[in-house]
N, C-alpha and C positions, 0 to 999 in steps of 0.2 A: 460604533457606526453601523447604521442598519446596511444591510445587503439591496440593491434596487435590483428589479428585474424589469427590465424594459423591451418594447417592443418598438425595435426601428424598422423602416424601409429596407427591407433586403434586397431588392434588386439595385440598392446603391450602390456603388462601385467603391465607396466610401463608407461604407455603413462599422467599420469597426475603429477607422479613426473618428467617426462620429462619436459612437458612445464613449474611447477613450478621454475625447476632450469631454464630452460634457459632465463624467464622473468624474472629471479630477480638476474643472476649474482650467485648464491650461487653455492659453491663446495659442499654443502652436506646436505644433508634430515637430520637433528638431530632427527626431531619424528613430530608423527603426530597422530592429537585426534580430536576425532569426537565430533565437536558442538552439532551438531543437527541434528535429521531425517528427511526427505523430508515426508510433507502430503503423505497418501497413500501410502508409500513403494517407492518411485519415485527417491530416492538418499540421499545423505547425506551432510551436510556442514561439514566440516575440518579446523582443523590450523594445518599449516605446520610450524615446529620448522628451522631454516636455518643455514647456517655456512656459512660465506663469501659472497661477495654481500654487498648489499644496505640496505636490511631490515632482521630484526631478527625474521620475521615470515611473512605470509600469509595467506587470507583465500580463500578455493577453494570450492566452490558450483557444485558440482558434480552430472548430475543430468542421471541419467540411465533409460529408460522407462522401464518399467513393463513388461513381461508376461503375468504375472494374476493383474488384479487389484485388489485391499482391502480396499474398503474404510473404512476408519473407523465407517461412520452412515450406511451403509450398500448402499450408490451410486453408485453401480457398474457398471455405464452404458457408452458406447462410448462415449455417449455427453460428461461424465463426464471425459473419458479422452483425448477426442480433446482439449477440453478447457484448460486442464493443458499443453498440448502439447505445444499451443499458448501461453498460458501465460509465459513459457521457451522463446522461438520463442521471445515474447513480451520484457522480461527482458534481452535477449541478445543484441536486437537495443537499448532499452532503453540504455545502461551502453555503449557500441559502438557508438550512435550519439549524446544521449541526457544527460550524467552524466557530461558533461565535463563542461558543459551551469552551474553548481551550485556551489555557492561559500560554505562562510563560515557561513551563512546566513540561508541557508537550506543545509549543510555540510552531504553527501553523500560518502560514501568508494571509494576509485579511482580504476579503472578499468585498469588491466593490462595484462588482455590478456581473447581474446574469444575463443573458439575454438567449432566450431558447426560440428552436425554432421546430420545422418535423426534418430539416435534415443541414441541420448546421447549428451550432453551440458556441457563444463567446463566452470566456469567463475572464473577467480584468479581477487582477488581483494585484496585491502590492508586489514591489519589486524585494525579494528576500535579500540582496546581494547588497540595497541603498540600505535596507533595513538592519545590516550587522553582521550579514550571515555570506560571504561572497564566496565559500572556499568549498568545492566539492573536492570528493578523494577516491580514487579508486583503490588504495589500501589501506589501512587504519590498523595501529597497533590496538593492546590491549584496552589501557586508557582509551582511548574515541570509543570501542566498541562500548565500552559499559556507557558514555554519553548517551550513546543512540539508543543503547537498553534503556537504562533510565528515563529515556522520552516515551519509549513504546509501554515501562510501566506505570507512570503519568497517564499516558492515554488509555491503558485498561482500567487504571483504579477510577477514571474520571465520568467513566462510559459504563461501568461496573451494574450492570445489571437492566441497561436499556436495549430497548427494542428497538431493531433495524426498520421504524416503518420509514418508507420509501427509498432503502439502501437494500442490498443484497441479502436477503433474508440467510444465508450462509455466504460471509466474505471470504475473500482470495479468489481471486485470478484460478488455480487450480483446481477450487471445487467440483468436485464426483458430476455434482448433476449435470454442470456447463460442460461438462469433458468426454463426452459417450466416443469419439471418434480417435481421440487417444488411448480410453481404455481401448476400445475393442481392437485396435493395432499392436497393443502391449505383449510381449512373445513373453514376458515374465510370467508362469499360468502360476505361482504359488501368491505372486503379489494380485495377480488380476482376480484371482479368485477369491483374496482378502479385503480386494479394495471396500463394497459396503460396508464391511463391519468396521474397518478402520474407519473409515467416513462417520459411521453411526457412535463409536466409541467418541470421537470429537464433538458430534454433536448434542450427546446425551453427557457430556461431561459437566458438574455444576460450575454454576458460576460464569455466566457467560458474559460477554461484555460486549465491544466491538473492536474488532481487529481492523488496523490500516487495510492488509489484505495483498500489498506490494512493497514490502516493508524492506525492499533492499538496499545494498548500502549507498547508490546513487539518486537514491528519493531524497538523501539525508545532506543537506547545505549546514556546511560549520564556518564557525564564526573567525576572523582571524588568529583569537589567540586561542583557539580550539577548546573554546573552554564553555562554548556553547553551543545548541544546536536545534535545528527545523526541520520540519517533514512538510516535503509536497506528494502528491500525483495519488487521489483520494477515489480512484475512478472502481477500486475493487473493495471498500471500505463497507463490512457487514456484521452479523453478527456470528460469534464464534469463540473460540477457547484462546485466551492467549497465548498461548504454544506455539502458534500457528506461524507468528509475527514473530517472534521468538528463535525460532527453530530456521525456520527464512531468511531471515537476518543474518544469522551464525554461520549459514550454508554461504550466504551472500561475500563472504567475510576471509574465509577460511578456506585452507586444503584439505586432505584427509586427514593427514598425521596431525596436524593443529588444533583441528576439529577432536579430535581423540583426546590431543592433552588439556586443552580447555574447558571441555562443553562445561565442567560440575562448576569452576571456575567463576564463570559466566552465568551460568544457571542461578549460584547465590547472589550475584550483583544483582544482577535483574529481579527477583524475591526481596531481598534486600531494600531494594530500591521501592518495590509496590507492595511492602509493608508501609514503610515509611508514608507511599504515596495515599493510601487506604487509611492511614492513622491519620493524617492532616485535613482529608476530605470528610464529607459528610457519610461517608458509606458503614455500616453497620457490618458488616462482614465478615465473618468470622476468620482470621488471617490465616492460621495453621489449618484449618481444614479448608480453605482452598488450596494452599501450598501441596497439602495431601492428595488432593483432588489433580494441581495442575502438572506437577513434577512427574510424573508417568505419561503423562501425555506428552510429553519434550520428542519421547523417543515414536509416539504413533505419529505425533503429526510431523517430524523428520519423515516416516515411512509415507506419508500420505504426498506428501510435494513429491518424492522420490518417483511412487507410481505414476506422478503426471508426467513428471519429468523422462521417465525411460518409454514411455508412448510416444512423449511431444518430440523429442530429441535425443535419439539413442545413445548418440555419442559426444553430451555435454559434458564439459572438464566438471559437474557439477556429480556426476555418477560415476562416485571410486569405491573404493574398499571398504572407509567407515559408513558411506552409507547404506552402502551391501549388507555390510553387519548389522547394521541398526535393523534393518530392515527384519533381514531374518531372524535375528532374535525376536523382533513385535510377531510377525506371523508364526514363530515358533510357541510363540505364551499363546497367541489365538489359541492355537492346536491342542494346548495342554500337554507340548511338546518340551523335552529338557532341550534348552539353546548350545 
């Protein structure tokens, strides 16, 4: 089903139960209940209840720019809302050129209508939860993690060598260049002073694909018998190293000591998994030398989320011990230092 992107009356008072009925066939609004709030005050996601038509609901991502901004860590700054700007901007083409490219493999909500504006964004997409998928978690043993690996390596082997035109020319949310205002708060000077090269080590790593870019474990809708699973919330999805998504994921997932005894664990599921995903696709790719390529990178791009993260939020249950270590061991090998 192709993607529409239309242009309705925005100073209708209505204009977003508009386009829901008229993408989906339905005679009639039954109800509607707010998901979730947009970071920042920025909009709200909704399920719309339906009567007649094709589907018995929808979800609409509604996204309204601000007046006043409010961050919640107190980032009150332009940067801070260009970048959200973009990343709307960013999730629009995504679900418009590039949701259509993903199967069942790395299985993604279907997009059913865009409608852009210069400062407001709907996206009607299907309802994941009518769709199979109703069950979010906020902890997951071993098994689910390697699910959600498995989908994130699906989506790199699938993306395996495309160009972010009109995504985030380097994805994740954390990226160096979007970040100038938490490096330069960063009181860590051994990581502040590594952050470029770590950045550039990512960026010149082969093999690049595209990374989700938010890839944590509350983006991830599981199925009831948990034996399947979907990725939403595409707003930071670019180009970059797998790792990225990867390592994000794990952090997402885990405390330190788990982190410690898992990562290599997890590390082969995930390889494992986008071998297999890389041998079934059309991709040409030489598997062990990306494995070569990407397996050292696990531990830069852990340091790399880490530097945003001890600028953005000093004291996130997210900055413990293993990722101190990680850390200092990458900047130690920078150095040509023994760790």
């Amino acid at each position: 089903m192709s993607v529409r992107v239309l242009i309705l009356d925005l100073n209708s008072k209505t204009h977003a139960e508009a386009l829901v009925l008229k993408v989906s066939g339905a005679i009639l609004i039954n109800s509607m209940q707010a998901v979730q709030t947009l970071w920042s005050g920025y909009g709200q996601i909704s399920r719309y209840q339906l009567e007649g038509g094709t589907r018995a609901s929808v979800i609409v991502k509604h996204v309204k720019l601000p007046d006043d901004i409010a961050h919640p860590r107190g980032w009150n700054t332009n940067k801070s809302h260009q970048r959200k700007v973009k990343s709307y901007q960013v999730e629009s083409t995504w679900y418009r050129d590039y949701s259509a490219l993903c199967d069942d493999s790395c299985r993604v909500p279907q997009c059913l209508a865009i409608e852009p504006s210069d400062d407001e964004f709907l996206i009607v997409m299907e309802d994941l939860d009518a769709a199979g998928f109703p069950a979010r978690k906020s902890s997951v043993n071993l098994d689910e993690m390697r699910l959600c690996l498995d989908w994130l390596a699906h989506f790199h082997a699938r993306f395996m060598g495309r160009v972010p035109n009109d995504l985030w020319h380097i994805g994740t949310y954390w990226h160096l260049d979007t970040r100038p205002d938490e490096l330069e708060v960063l009181d860590d000077h051994a990581l502040k002073s590594s952050a470029k090269e770590i950045d550039a080590l990512l960026s010149a790593c082969p093999y690049q694909t595209l990374v989700h870019g938010d890839a944590k474990l509350a983006n991830f809708c599981f199925s009831k018998d948990g034996k399947r699973v979907a990725a939403v919330d595409f707003q930071y999805v670019g180009g970059g190293c797998g790792m990225k998504d990867v390592a994000y994921f794990i952090g997402s997932c885990l405390d330190d000591s788990r982190c410690a005894e898992h990562e290599q664990t997890l590390l082969d599921s995930y390889f494992s998994s986008l071998k297999m995903a890389l041998a079934g696709g059309e991709s040409k790719v030489d598997f062990e030398a990306l494995e070569a390529a990407w397996r050292p990178m696990f531990a830069v791009a852990w340091t790399d989320f880490h530097r945003f993260l001890k600028g953005w939020s000093p004291g996130h249950w997210k900055i413990h011990s293993y990722s101190e270590r990680v850390a200092q061991n990458v900047i130690s090998q920078l150095k040509n230092e023994p760790s």
